[in-house]
C-alpha positions in Angstrom: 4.3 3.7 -7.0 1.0 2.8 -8.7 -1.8 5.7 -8.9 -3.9 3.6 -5.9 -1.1 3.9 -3.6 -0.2 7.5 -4.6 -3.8 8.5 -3.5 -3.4 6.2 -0.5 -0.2 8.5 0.5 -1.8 11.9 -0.6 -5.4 11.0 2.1 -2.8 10.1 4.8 -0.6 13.2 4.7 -3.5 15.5 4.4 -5.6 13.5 7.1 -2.2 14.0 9.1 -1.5 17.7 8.4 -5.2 19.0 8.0 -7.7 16.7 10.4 -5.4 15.1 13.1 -4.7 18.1 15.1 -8.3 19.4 14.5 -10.1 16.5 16.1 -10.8 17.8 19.7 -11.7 21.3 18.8 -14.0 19.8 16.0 -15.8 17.6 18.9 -15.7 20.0 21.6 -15.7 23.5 19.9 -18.1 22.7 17.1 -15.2 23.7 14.7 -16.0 23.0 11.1 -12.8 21.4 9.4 -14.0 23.1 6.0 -10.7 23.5 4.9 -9.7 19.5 4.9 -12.7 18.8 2.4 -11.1 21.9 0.1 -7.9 19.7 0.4 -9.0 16.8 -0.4 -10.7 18.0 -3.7 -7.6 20.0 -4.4 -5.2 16.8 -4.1 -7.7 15.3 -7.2 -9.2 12.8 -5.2 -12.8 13.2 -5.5 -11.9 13.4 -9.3 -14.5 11.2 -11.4 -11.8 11.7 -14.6 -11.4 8.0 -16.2 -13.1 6.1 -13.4 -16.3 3.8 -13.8 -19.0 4.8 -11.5 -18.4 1.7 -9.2 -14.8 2.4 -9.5 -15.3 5.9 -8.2 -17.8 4.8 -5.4 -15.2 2.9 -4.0 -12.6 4.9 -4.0 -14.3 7.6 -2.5 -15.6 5.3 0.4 -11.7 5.0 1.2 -12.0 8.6 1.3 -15.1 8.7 4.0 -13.7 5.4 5.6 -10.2 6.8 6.5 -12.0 10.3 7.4 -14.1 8.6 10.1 -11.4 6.3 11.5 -10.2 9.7 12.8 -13.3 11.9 13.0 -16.7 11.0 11.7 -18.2 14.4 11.9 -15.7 15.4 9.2 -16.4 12.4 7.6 -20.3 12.7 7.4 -19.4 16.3 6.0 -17.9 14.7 3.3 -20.3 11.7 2.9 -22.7 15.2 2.3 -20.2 17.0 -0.1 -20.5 13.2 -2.0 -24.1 13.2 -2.0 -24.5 16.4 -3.8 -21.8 15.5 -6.1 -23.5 11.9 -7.0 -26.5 14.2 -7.6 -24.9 16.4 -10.0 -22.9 13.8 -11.5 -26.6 11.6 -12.4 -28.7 14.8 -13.5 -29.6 15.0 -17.0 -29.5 19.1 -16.7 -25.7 19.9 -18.7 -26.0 23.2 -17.9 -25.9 22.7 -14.3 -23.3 19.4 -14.4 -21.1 21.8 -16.2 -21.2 25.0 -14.1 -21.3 22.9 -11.2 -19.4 19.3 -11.4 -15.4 20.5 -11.3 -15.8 22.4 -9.0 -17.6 20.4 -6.5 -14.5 17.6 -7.6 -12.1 19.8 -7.1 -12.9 21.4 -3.8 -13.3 25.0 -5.1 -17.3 24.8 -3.7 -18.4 22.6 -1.1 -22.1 20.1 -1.2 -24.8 19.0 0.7 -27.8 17.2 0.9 -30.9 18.3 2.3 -33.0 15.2 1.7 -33.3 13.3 5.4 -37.3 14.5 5.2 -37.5 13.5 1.3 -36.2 10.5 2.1 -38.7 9.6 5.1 -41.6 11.3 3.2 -40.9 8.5 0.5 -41.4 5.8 3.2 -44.2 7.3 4.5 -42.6 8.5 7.6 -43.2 11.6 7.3 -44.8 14.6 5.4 -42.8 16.8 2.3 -41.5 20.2 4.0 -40.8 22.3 0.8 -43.6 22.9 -1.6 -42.9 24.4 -5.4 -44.8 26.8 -7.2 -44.2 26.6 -11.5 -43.5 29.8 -12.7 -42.4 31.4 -15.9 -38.4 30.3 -16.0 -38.6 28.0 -12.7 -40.0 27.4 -9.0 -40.8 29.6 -5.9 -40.1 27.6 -3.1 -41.8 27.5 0.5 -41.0 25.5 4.0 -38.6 24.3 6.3 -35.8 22.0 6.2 -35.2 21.2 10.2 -31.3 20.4 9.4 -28.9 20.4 6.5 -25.2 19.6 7.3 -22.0 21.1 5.7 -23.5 24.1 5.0 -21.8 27.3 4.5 -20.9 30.7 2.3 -20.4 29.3 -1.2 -21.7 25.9 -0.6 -24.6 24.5 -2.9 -27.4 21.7 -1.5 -29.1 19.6 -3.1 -33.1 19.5 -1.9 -36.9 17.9 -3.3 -40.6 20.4 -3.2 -43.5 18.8 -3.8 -45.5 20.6 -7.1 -48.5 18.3 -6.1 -49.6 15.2 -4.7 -48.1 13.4 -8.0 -45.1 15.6 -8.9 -41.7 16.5 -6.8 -39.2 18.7 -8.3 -35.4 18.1 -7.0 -33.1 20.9 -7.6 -29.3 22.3 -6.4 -29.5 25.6 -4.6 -26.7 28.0 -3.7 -26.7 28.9 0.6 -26.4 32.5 -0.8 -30.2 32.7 -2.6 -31.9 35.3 -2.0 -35.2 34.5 0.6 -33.0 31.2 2.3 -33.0 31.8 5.8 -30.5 29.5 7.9 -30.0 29.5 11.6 -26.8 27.5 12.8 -27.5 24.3 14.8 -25.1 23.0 17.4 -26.9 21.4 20.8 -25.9 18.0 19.7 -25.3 15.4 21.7 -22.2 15.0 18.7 -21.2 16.2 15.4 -21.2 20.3 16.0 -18.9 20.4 14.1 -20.6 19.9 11.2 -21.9 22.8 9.9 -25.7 22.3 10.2 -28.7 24.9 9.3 -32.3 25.2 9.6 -33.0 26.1 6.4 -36.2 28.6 6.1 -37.5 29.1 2.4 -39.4 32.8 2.0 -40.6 32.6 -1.6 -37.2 31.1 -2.9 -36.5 31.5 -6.4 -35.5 28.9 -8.2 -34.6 29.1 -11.8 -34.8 26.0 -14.5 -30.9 25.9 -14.7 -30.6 24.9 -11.2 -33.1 22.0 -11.2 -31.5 18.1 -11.5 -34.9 16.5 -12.0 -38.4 17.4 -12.7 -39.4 13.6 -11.3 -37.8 13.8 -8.0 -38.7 10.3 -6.6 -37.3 8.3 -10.0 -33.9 10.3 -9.9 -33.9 9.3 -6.0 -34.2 6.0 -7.1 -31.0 6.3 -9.4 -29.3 7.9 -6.9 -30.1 6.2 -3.8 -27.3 3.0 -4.1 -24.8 5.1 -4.0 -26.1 7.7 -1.7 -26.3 5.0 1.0 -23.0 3.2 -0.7 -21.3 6.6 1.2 -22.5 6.1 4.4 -21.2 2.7 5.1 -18.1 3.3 5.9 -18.6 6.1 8.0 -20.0 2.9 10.7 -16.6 1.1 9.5 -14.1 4.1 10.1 -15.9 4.1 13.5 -15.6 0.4 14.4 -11.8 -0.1 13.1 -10.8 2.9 15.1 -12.8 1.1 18.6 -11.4 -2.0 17.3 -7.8 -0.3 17.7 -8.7 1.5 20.8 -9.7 -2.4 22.1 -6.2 -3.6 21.3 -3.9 -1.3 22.8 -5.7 -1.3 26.1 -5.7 -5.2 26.4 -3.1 -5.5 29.0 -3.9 -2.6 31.2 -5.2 -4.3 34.9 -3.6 -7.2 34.5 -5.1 -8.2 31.4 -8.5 -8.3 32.7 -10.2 -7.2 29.8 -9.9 -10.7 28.1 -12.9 -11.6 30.4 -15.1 -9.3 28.6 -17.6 -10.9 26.3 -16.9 -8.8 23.1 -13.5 -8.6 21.9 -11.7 -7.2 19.4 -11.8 -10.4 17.2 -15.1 -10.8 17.0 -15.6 -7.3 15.4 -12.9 -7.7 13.2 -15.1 -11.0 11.6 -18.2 -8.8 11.7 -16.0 -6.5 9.9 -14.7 -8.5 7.0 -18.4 -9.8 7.0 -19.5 -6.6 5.6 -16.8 -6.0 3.7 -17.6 -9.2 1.7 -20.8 -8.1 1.2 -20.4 -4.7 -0.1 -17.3 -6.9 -2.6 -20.0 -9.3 -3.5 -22.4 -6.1 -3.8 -20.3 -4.2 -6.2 -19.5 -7.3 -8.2 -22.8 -7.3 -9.5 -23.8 -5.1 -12.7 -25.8 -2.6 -10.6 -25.8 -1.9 -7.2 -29.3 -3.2 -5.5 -30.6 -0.9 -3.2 -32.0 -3.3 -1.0 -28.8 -5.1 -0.3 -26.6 -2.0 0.2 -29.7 -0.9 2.8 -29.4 -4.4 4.3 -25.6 -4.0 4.3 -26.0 -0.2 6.0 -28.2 -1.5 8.6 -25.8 -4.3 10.0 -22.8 -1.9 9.8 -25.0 0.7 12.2 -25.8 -2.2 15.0 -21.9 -3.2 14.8 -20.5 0.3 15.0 -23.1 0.8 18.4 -21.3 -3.0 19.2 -18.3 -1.9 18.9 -18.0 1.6 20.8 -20.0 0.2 23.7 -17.1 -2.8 24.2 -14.3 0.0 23.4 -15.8 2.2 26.3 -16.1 -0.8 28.4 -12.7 -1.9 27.4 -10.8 1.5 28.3 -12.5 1.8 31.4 -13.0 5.3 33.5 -10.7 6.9 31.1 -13.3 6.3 28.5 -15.5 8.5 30.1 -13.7 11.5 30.1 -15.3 14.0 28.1 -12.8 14.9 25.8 -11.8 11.1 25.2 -11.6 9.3 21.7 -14.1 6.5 23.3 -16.6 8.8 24.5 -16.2 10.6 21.2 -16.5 7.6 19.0 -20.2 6.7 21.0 -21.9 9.8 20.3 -20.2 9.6 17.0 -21.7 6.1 16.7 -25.4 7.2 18.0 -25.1 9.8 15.5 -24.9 7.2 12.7 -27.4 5.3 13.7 -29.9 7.9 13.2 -28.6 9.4 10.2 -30.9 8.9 7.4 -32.0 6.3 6.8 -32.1 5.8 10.5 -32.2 2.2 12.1 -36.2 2.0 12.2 -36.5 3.3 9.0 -34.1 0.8 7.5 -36.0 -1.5 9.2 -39.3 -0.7 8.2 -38.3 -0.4 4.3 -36.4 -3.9 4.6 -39.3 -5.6 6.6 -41.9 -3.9 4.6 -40.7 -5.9 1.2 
């Protein structure tokens, strides 16, 4: 069995063992399936060890895809344990890529990203929350992040201040620092499961050793392909699960569902449409932003496609509260306004 499969085998038992029977009391309870992430990192398969960066992308959208087909707010915890690992992995600061690198891979602390207000601040959506003081040996840090995901005791987040109008610091935080205040979130419509904190900074210290970039919005730029890369296939995991869903209800009433307009094979095209792009995409010699965003944007309006025609397809049993359909649409109205959200993709990719 070649090493591709062997990881192949490895995501489905532990997706079987340590997700699968979690599912309804992650959607319903706001349970946070911390301990399948810790799994997944212990079973080597967020390991970067003799892989390309392109080659590791990949795989580890398998990882988020697979994740989401059975719950997606698992699956956007991970997308945000990947996310601060793509930030460690690109940041010129060895000190901190040592202490912190394996063991973000290998599960033993868990990531997140706190940069949905960076993000829109750099497409003039919005202002910069956090603000950084220089001191002797780092930064005191001040503000509000309104919601960071994945969050817990020994997690680490990764997180932009602005120094001044022309200079933004981005830096990876323990939860533990001392002056972080964090209030837990859950009054979601979906995705309380996911471990998410209003983050309050009280004159944060933050010393030299943790920061991964003293020119925030040029490491963002570095970053950013792969950041989104990770999110695609959260919409994918999403569809192919409502694409399932579509086909095992098909002969219930008499087979009247064939006389609804959106069926199963028509997603499946849309589908292997993206999936060609994000081949041709990763074909290239570097990832363009631009055409990952433009890929990211068509995958959100098919996931929303594809959960509306599953709900419609399954009928009243769809809307039961603790049904997969119903699940799978506030999962999917989740992703679309995950940042970037669908007007901000938008407005980036009409913009230029």
């Amino acid at each position: 069995m070649n090493e591709l499969l062997e990881n192949n085998a490895t995501l489905g038992g532990i997706i079987e063992k340590e997700l699968k029977p979690l599912v309804k009391k992650v959607d319903c309870e706001a349970f946070y399936a911390e301990g399948y992430l810790e799994k997944l990192g212990e079973a080597g398969l967020m390991s970067s060890v003799n892989k390309t960066q392109k080659q590791l992308i990949m795989d580890e959208m398998l990882l988020v895809e697979e994740t989401a087909k059975v719950c997606m707010t698992t699956a956007f915890c991970l997308w945000c344990h990947l996310a601060a690992l793509t930030y460690v992995r690109h940041t010129t600061n060895e000190t901190l890529k040592r202490k912190l690198l394996p063991s973000l891979e290998n599960g033993e602390i868990l990531g997140a990203t706190g940069l949905s207000n960076p993000m829109k601040s750099f497409a003039g959506l919005e202002r910069l929350y956090l603000s950084a003081e220089p001191i002797e040996g780092g930064y005191i840090l001040s503000g509000v992040l309104p919601s960071v995901s994945n969050l817990g005791e020994n997690h680490w987040f990764g997180l932009i201040a602005g120094v001044n109008e022309e200079k933004q610091i981005m830096c990876c935080i323990p939860c533990n620092t001392v002056g972080l205040e964090m209030k837990e979130k859950a009054d979601y419509l979906g995705i309380n499961g996911s471990a998410t904190y209003a983050c309050q900074f009280n004159q944060v210290f933050i010393p030299n050793e943790w920061v991964l970039s003293e020119n925030a919005s040029a490491f963002v730029e570095r970053v950013r392909p792969a950041f989104i890369s990770y999110q695609i296939p959260l919409g994918l995991g999403v569809t192919k699960a409502s694409i399932t869903s579509i086909e095992k209800v098909c002969q219930r009433q008499n087979g009247c569902n064939r006389f609804l307009k959106t069926q199963s094979g028509s997603l499946q095209d849309s589908v292997q449409q993206i999936e060609k792009r994000l081949q041709t995409a990763f074909s290239q010699e570097s990832l363009n932003w631009k055409e990952i965003a433009g890929i990211r944007l068509d995958s959100a309006y098919l996931t929303l496609e594809a959960v509306q025609a599953a709900m419609l397809h399954n009928g009243s049993a769809g809307y039961l509260k603790e049904s997969a359909p119903s699940r799978r649409l506030r999962e999917a109205y989740f992703y679309a306004n995950l940042t970037p959200t669908i007007k901000h993709l938008e407005k980036v990719l009409q913009n230029n």
